[in-house]
C-alpha positions as CSV (number, residue, x, y, z in Angstrom):
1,X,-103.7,2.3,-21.9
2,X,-106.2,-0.6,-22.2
3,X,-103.1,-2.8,-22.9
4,X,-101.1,-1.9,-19.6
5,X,-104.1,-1.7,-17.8
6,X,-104.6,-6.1,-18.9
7,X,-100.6,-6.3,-18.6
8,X,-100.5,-5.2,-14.9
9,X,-103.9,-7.4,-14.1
10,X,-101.9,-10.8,-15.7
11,X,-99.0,-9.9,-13.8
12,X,-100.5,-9.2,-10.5
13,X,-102.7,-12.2,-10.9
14,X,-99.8,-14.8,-12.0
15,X,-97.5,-13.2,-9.0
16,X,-100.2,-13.8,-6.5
17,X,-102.2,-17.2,-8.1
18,X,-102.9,-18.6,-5.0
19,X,-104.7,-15.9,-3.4
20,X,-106.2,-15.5,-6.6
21,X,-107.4,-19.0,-7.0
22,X,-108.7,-19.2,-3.7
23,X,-110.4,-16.1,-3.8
24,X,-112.5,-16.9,-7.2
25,X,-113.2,-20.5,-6.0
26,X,-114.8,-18.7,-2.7
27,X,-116.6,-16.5,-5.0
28,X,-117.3,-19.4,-7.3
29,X,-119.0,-21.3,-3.7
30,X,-121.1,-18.4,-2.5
31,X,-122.4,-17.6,-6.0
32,X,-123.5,-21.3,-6.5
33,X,-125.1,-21.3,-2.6
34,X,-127.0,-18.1,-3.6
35,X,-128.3,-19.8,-7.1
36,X,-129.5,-23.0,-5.7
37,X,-131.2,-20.9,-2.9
38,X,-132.7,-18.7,-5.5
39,X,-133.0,-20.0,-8.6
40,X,-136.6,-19.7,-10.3
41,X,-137.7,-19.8,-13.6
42,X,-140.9,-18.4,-14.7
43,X,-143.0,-20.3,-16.9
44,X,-146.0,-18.0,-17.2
45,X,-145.8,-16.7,-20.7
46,X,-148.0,-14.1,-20.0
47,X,-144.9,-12.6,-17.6
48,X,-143.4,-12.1,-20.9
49,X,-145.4,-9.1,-22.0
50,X,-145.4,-6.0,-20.5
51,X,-148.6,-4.9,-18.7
52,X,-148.6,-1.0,-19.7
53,X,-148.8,-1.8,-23.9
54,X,-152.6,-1.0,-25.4
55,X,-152.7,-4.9,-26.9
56,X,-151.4,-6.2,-23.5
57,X,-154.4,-4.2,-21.8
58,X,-157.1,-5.1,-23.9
59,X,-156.0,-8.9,-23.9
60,X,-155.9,-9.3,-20.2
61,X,-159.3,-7.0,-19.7
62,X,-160.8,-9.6,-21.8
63,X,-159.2,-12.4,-20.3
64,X,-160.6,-10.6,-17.2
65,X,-164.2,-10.4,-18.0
66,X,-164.5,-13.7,-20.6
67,X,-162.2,-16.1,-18.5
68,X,-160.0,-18.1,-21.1
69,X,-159.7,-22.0,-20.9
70,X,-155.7,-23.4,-20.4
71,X,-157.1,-26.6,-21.4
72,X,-159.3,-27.8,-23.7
73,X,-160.6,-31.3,-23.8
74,X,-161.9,-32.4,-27.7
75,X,-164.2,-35.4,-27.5
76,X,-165.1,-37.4,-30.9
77,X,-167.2,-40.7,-31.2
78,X,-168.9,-41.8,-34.1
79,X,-172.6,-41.2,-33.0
80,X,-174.1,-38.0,-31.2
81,X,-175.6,-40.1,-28.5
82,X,-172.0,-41.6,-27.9
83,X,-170.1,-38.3,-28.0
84,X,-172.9,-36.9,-25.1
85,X,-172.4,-39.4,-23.0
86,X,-168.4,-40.1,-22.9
87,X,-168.3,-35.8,-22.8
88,X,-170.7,-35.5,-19.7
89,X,-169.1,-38.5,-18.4
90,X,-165.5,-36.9,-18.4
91,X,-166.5,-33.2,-17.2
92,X,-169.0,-34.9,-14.7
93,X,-165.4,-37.1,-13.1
94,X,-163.0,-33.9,-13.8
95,X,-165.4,-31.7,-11.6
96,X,-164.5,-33.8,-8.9
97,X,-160.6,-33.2,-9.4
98,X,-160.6,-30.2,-7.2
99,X,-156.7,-30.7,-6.2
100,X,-155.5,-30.4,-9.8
101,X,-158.6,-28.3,-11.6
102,X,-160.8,-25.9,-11.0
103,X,-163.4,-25.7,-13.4
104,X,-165.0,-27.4,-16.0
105,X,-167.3,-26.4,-18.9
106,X,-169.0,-28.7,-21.1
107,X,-169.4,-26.2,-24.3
108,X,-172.0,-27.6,-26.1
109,X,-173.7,-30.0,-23.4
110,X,-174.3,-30.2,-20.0
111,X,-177.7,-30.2,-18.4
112,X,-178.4,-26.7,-19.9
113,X,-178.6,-27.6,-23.3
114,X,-179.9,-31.2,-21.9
115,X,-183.3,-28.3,-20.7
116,X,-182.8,-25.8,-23.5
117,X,-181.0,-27.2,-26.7
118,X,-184.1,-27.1,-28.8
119,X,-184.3,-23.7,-28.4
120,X,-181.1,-22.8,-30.5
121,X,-181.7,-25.0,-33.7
122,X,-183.9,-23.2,-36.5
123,X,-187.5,-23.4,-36.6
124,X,-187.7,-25.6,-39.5
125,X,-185.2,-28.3,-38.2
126,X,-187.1,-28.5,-34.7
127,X,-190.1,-29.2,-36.4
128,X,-188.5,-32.1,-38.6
129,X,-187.0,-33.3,-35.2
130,X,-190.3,-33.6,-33.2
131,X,-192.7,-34.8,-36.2
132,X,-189.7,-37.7,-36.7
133,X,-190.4,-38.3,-32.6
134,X,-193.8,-38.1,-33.5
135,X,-193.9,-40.3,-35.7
136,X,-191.4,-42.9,-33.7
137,X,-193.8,-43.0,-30.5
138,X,-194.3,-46.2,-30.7
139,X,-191.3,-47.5,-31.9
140,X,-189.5,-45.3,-28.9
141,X,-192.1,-46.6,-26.2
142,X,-191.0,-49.9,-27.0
143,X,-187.7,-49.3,-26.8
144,X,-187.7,-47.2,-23.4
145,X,-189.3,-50.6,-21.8
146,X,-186.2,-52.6,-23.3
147,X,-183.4,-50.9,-24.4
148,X,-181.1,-54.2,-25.2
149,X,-180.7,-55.9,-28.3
150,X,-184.4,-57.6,-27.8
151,X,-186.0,-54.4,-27.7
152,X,-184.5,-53.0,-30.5
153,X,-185.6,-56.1,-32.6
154,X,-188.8,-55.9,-31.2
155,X,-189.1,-52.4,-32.0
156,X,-188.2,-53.5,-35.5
157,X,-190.5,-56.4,-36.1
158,X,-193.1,-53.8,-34.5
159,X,-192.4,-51.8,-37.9
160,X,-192.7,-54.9,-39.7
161,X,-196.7,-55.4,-38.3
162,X,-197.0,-51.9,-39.4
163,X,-196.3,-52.3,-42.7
164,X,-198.3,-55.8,-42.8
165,X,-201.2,-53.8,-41.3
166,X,-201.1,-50.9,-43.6
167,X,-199.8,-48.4,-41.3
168,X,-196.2,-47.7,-42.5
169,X,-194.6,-48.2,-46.1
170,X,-192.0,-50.4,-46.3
171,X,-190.0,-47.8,-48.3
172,X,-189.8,-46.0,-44.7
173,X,-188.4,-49.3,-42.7
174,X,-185.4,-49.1,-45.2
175,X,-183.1,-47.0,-43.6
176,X,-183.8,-48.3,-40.1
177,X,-183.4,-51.6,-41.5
178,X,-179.9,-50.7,-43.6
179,X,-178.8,-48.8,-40.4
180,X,-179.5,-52.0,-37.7
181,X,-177.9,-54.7,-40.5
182,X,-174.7,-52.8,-41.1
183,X,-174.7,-52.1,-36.8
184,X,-174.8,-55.8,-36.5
185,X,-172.8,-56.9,-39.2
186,X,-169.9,-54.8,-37.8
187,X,-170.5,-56.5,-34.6
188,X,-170.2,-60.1,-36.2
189,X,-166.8,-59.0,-37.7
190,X,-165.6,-57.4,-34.5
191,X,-165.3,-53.9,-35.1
192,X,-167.1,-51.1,-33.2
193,X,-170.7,-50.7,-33.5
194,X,-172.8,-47.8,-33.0
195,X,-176.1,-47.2,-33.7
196,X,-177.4,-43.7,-33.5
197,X,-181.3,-43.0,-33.0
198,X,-180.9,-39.4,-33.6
199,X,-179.4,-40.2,-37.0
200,X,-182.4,-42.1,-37.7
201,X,-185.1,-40.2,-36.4
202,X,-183.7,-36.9,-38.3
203,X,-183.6,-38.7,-41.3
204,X,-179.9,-37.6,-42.1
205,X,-176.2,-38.3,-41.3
206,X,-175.1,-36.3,-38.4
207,X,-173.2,-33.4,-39.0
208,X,-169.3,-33.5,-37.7
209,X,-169.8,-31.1,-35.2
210,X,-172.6,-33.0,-34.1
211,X,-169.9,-35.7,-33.5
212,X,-167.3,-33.4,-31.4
213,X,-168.1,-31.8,-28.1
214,X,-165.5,-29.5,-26.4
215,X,-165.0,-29.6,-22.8
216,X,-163.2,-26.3,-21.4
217,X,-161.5,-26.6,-18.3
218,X,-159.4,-24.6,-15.9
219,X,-156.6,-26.5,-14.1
220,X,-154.0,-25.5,-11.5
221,X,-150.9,-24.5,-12.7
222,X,-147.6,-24.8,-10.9
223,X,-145.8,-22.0,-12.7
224,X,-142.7,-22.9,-10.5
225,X,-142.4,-26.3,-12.3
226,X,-140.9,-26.0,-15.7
227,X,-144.7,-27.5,-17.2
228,X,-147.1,-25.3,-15.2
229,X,-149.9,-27.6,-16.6
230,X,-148.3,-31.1,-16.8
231,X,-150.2,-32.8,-13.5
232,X,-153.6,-31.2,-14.6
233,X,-153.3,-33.2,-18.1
234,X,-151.8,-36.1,-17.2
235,X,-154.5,-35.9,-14.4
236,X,-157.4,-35.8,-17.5
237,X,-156.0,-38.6,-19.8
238,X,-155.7,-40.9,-16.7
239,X,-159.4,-40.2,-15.8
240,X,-159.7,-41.0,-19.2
241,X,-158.4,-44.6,-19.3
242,X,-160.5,-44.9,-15.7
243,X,-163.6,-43.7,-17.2
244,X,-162.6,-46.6,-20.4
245,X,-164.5,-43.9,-22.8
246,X,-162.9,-45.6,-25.8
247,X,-164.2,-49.6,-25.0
248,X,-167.6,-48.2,-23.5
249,X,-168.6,-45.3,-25.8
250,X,-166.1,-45.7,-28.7
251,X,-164.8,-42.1,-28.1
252,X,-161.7,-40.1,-28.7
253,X,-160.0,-37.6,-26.0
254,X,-157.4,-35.2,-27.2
255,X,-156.0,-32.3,-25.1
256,X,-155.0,-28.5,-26.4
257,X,-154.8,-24.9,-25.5
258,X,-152.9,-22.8,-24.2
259,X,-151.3,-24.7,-21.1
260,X,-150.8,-28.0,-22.9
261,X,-149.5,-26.3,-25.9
262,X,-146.6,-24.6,-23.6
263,X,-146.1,-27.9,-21.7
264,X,-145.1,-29.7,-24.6
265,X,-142.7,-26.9,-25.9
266,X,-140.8,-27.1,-22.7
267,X,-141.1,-30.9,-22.6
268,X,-139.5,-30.7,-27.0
269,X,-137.2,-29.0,-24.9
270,X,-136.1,-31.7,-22.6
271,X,-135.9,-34.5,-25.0
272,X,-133.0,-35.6,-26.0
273,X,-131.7,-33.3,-23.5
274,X,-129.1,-35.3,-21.8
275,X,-127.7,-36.4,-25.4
276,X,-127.8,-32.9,-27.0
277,X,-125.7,-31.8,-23.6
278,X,-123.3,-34.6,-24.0
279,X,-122.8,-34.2,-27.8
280,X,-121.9,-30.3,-27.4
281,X,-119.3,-31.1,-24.2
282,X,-117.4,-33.6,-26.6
283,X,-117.4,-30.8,-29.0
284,X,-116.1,-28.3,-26.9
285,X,-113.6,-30.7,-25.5
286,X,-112.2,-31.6,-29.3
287,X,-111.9,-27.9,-30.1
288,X,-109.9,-26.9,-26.6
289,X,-107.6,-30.1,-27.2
290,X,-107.3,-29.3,-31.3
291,X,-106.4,-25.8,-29.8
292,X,-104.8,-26.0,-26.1
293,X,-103.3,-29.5,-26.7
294,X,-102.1,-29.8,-23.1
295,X,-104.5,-30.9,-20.4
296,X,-103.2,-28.7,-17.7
297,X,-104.3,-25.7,-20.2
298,X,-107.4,-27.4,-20.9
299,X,-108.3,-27.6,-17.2
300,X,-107.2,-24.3,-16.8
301,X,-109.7,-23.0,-19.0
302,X,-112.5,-25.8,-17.8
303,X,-112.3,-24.4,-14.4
304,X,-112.0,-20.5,-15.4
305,X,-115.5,-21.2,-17.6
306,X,-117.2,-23.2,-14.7
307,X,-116.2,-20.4,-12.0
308,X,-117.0,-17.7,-14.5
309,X,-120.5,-19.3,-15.0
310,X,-121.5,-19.9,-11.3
311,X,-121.0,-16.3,-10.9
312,X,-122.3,-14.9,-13.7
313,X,-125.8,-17.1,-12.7
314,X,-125.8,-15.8,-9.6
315,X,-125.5,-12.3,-10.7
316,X,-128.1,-12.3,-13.5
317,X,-130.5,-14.1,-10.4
318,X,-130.0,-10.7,-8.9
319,X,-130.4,-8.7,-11.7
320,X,-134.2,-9.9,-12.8
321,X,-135.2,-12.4,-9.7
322,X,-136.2,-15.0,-11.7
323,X,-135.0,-16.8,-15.4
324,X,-137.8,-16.7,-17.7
325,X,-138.5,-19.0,-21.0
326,X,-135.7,-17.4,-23.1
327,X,-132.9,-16.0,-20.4
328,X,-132.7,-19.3,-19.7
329,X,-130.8,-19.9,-22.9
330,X,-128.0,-17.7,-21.1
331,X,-126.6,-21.0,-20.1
332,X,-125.8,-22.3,-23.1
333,X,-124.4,-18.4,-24.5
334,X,-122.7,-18.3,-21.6
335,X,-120.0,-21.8,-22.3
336,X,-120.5,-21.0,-25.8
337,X,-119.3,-17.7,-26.1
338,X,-117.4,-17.3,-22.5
339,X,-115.1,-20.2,-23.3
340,X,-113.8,-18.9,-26.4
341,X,-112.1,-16.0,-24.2
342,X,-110.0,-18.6,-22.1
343,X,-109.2,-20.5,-25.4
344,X,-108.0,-17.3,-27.6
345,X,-105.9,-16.3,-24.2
346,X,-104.7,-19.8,-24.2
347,X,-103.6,-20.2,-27.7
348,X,-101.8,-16.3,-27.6
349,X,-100.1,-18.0,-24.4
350,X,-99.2,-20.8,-26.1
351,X,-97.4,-19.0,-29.0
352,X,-95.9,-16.5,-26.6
353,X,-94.4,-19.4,-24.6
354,X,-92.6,-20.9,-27.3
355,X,-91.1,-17.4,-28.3
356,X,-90.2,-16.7,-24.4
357,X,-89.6,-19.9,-22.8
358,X,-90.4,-18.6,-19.5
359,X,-94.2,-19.5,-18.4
360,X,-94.6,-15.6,-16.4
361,X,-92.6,-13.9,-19.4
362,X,-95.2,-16.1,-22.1
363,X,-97.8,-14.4,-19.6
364,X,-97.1,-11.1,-19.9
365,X,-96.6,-11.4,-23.3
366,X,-99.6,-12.9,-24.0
367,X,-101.4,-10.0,-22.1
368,X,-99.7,-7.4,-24.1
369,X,-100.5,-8.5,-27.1
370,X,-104.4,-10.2,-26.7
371,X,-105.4,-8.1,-23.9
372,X,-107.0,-5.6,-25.9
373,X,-108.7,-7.3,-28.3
374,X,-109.9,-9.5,-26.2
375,X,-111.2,-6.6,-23.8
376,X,-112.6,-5.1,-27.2
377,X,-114.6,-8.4,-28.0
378,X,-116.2,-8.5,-24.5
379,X,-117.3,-5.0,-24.7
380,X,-118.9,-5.4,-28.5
381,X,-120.7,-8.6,-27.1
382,X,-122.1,-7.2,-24.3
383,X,-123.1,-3.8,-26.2
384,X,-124.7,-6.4,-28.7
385,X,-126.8,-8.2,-26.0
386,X,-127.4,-5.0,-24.1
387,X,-129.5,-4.1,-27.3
388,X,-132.2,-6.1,-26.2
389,X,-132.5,-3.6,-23.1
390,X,-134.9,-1.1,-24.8
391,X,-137.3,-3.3,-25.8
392,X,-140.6,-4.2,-24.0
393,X,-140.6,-7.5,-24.5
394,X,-139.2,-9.2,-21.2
395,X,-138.5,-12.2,-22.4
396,X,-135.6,-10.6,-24.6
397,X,-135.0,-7.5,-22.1
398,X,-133.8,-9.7,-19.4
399,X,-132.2,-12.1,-21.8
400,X,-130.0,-9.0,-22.3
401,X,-129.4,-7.9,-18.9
402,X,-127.7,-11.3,-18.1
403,X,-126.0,-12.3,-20.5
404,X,-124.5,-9.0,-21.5
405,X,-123.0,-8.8,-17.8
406,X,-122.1,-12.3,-18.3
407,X,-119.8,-11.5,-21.2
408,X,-117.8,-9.2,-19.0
409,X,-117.3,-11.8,-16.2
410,X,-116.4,-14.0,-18.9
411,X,-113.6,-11.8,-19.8
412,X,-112.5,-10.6,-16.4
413,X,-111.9,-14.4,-15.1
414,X,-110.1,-14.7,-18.2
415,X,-107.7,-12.1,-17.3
416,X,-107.5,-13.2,-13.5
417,X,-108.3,-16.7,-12.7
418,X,-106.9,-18.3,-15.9
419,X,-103.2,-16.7,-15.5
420,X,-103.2,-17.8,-11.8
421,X,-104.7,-21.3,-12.9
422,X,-101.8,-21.3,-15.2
423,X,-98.8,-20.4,-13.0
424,X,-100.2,-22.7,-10.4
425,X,-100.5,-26.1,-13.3
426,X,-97.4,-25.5,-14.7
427,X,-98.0,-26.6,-18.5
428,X,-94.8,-27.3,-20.4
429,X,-93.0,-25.6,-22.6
430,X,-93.9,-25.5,-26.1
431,X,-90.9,-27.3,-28.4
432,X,-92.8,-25.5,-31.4
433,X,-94.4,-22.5,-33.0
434,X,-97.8,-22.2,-32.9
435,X,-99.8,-23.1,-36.4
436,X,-101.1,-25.6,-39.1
437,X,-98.2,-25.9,-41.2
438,X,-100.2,-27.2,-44.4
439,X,-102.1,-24.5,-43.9
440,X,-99.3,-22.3,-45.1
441,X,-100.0,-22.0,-48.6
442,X,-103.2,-20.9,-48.0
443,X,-102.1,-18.3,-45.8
444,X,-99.5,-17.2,-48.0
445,X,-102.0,-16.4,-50.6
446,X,-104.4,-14.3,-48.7
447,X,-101.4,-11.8,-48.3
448,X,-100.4,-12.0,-52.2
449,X,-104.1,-11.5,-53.2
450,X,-105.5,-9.7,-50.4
451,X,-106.8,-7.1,-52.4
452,X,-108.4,-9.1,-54.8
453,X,-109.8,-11.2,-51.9
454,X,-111.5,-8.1,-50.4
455,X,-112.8,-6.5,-53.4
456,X,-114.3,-9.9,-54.7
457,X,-115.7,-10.3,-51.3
458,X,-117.3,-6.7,-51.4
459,X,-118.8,-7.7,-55.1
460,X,-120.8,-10.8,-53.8
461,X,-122.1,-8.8,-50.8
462,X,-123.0,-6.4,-53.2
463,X,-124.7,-8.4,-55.8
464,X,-126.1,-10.3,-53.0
465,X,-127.4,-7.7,-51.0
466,X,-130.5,-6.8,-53.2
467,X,-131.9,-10.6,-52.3
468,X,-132.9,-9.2,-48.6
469,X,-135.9,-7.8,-50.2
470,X,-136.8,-10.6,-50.8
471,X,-136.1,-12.5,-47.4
472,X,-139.5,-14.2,-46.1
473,X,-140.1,-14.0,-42.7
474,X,-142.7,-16.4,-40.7
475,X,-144.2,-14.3,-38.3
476,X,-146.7,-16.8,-36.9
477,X,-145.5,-18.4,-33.6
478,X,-147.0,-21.5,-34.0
479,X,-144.7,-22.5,-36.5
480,X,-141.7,-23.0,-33.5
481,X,-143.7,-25.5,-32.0
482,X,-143.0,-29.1,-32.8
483,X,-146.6,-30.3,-35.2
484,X,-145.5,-33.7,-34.5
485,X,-146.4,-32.3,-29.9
486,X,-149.8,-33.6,-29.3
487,X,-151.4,-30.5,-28.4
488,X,-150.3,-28.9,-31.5
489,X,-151.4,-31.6,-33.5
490,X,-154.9,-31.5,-32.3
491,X,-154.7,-27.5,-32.8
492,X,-154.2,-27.9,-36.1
493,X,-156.7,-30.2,-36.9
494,X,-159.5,-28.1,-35.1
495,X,-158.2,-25.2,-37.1
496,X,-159.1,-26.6,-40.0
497,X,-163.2,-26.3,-39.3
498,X,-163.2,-22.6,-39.4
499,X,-166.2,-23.1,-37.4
500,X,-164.2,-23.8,-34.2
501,X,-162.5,-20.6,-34.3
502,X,-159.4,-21.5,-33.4
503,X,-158.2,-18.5,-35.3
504,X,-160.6,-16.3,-34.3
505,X,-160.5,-12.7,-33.0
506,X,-162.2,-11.7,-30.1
507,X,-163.8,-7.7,-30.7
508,X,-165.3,-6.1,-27.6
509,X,-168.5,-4.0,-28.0
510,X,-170.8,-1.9,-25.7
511,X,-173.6,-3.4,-26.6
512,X,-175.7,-5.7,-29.2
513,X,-176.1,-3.2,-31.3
514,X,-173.3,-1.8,-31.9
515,X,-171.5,-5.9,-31.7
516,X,-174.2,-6.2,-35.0
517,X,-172.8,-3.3,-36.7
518,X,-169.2,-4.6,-36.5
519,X,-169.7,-7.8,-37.7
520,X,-171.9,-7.0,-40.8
521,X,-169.0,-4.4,-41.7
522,X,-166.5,-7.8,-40.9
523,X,-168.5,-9.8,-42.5
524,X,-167.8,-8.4,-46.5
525,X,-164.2,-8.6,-45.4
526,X,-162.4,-11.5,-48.1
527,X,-160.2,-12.2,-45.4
528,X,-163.4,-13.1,-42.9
């Protein structure tokens, strides 16, 4: 039935091809004005994920009450007094940004802490840090009524009376003294200097954190542009090169989180683009011509896939509204998979022709005999997209919805268009059978030994099989980002520092209490 049913579609379609033809190229028109009117994709990952799961609701109520940063600005420079000032310089000229951002956050500065950062450090460390300013005063006056280079050496020869005087050790002027020789000796040579006066009035190298400040900030994301978060960043690495933070204050400004990190996956995704496309056209264009040989049959099936894929966009648009991250791969399913319907017609017509002679009669024939299978592969293609339906995850659901529908469009062009496109082009006859004759022998023996074929096939999978238990599987999603992506790679160095929690896991609690409880149970945790 499925056969006769195929047989009378060929024949009605090859009878009437013009009609046909002008039909599916009106189709073709109107689907293509409907995609370019409505065409979206949605660049939001966050669309992804259902709202009705228990993890999507507790993520987005705590997006919801603790704001998340899409961007995060990291700001290094190789003193603490540098790294303060380049980091309140930045958030200070990205405040003013309102077109592209709209808030910042210094994390560990500001004028907050500027008021009340003594009140966080312990006891004994504050009182190191004020008998050290104690003990500076002098050296400090003298330096707030000349802060250039002829203060600071007058502060130092100011040491120098005190030690003449009595009043200081010399032991103590060493450090000051190591600390302003290897400043100005790196100077001389033409490499950046920095002196730090925290350094030295702590007594102690600074810690690295000390040299790192984090500057959160919230930009405006365009999620109808393919990089929601593209103009924000590019807007905070030109203010950086404005600002020149790395001539004036020696610093470093890197850029991650959650926007940046999804800007440069789509931007991996354009690179190379235009090559990648062009490579994969020249493949498909060997293949048809290794298996078509003809160009009128080749441009048959060129037009059948390109009018089979304007409508098949057009009706997944209709189906979900908008392409997301992943559906948008249907394109690429779509000319693979969709044009190897036209090219196994195709080749069936080809061998039919050469048995028949006539072009309708090598139609019919064709339809006969790859009708069904053909109809078969369409319908297990679909079914095996259309197993994505079920799931919750829309990125995949919707990846399912189109493609599985474009399968079947796929094969009805193929049964329509392509015999009309045929009759119409007129391709010669074929002088001889179908076939790789060297291929023969080969042939020949797969029917000789096609038993042993299949059962040594069936003992490899066998043997084989118990190796799945073994199968690794990566499920972190970082890994299908490229490391090499700027945002990435400042990721991954901050998650090295497991005191920047980059992997860390946010746990709601009622109150203080309770929050203590939870983390001292945590806390004797070897994975914590």
């Amino acid at each position: 039935m499925l056969n006769s049913s195929v047989l009378r579609v060929v024949d009605f379609c090859s009878r009437n091809a013009w009609r046909v033809i002008v039909l599916a190229v009106a189709l073709a028109a109107l689907s293509s004005v409907y995609t370019v009117r409505h065409f979206a994709v949605k660049t939001d990952v966050k669309d992804l994920f259902p709202p009705d799961l228990p993890w999507t609701q507790r993520a987005f109520g705590y997006m919801k009450v603790f704001p998340q940063p899409e961007i995060l600005a990291v700001v290094d420079a190789p003193t603490p007094e540098l790294v303060e000032q380049a980091s309140t310089k930045l958030a200070e000229a990205l405040a003013a940004r309102k077109d592209l951002i709209q808030g910042v956050h210094q994390a560990q500065g500001g004028r907050f802490f500027e008021q009340n950062g003594l009140l966080y450090p312990p006891t004994p460390e504050v009182a190191q840090l004020t008998d050290g300013l104690v003990k500076a005063g002098p050296l400090l006056q003298t330096l707030a009524a000349d802060p250039s280079l002829r203060g600071a050496l007058g502060a130092l020869s100011l040491g120098l009376t005190g030690v003449q005087y009595g009043q200081i050790q010399l032991d103590d002027l060493a450090k000051p003294m190591t600390m302003a020789a290897d400043t100005v000796q790196e100077a001389l040579e033409g490499r950046p200097a920095s002196f730090s006066w925290r350094v030295l009035v702590s007594g102690k190298a600074a810690d690295p954190q000390e040299l790192r400040r984090f500057i959160e900030i919230e930009p405006v994301l365009d999620y109808r542009a393919l990089e929601p978060g593209r103009a924000a960043t590019n807007a905070i690495m030109q203010t950086v090169q404005q600002l020149h933070l790395a001539a004036d204050h020696q610093a470093r400004v890197r850029i991650t989180g959650l926007a940046p990190i999804n800007d440069d996956q789509f931007s991996t995704i354009k690179e190379n683009a235009s090559l990648n496309v062009a490579v994969s056209l020249a493949a498909v264009f060997v293949i048809l011509w290794l298996a078509l040989h003809y160009a009128r049959i080749i441009l048959a099936v060129v037009i059948n896939l390109a009018v089979g894929l304007a409508i098949a966009a057009a009706f997944g648009l209709f189906l979900v509204g908008a392409l997301n991250i992943i559906s948008v791969a249907f394109f690429v399913l779509f000319i693979g998979l969709g044009v190897d319907f036209g090219l196994q017609f195709s080749v069936r017509y080809r061998a039919e022709r050469h048995d028949y002679g006539d072009l309708r009669a090598g139609l019919r024939s064709a339809a006969r005999k790859a009708g069904a299978p053909l109809a078969l592969a369409a319908a297990a293609t679909a079914v095996g997209f259309s197993s994505f339906l079920p799931t919750s995850y829309r990125g995949l659901s919707e990846l399912g919805q189109i493609a599985g529908s474009g399968m079947i469009i796929a094969f009805l062009t193929s049964v329509t268009l392509l015999p009309a496109l045929l009759t119409v082009l007129k391709p010669p006859s074929e002088p001889r059978p179908m076939g790789f004759a060297s291929l023969a022998p080969v042939d020949s023996f797969l029917q000789r030994h096609r038993v042993s074929v299949i059962a040594g096939t069936l003992l490899l999978v066998g043997l084989a099989s118990p190796l799945l238990l073994f199968l690794p599987f990566d499920f972190n999603p970082l890994h299908t980002q490229n490391p090499k992506a700027p945002s990435v790679a400042t990721f991954l160095d901050l998650r090295k520092d497991p005191r920047t929690g980059a992997n860390a896991i946010e746990i709601v609690a009622p109150d203080t209490r309770a929050a203590a409880g939870i983390a001292q149970g945590l806390s004797s945790l070897p994975q914590v």
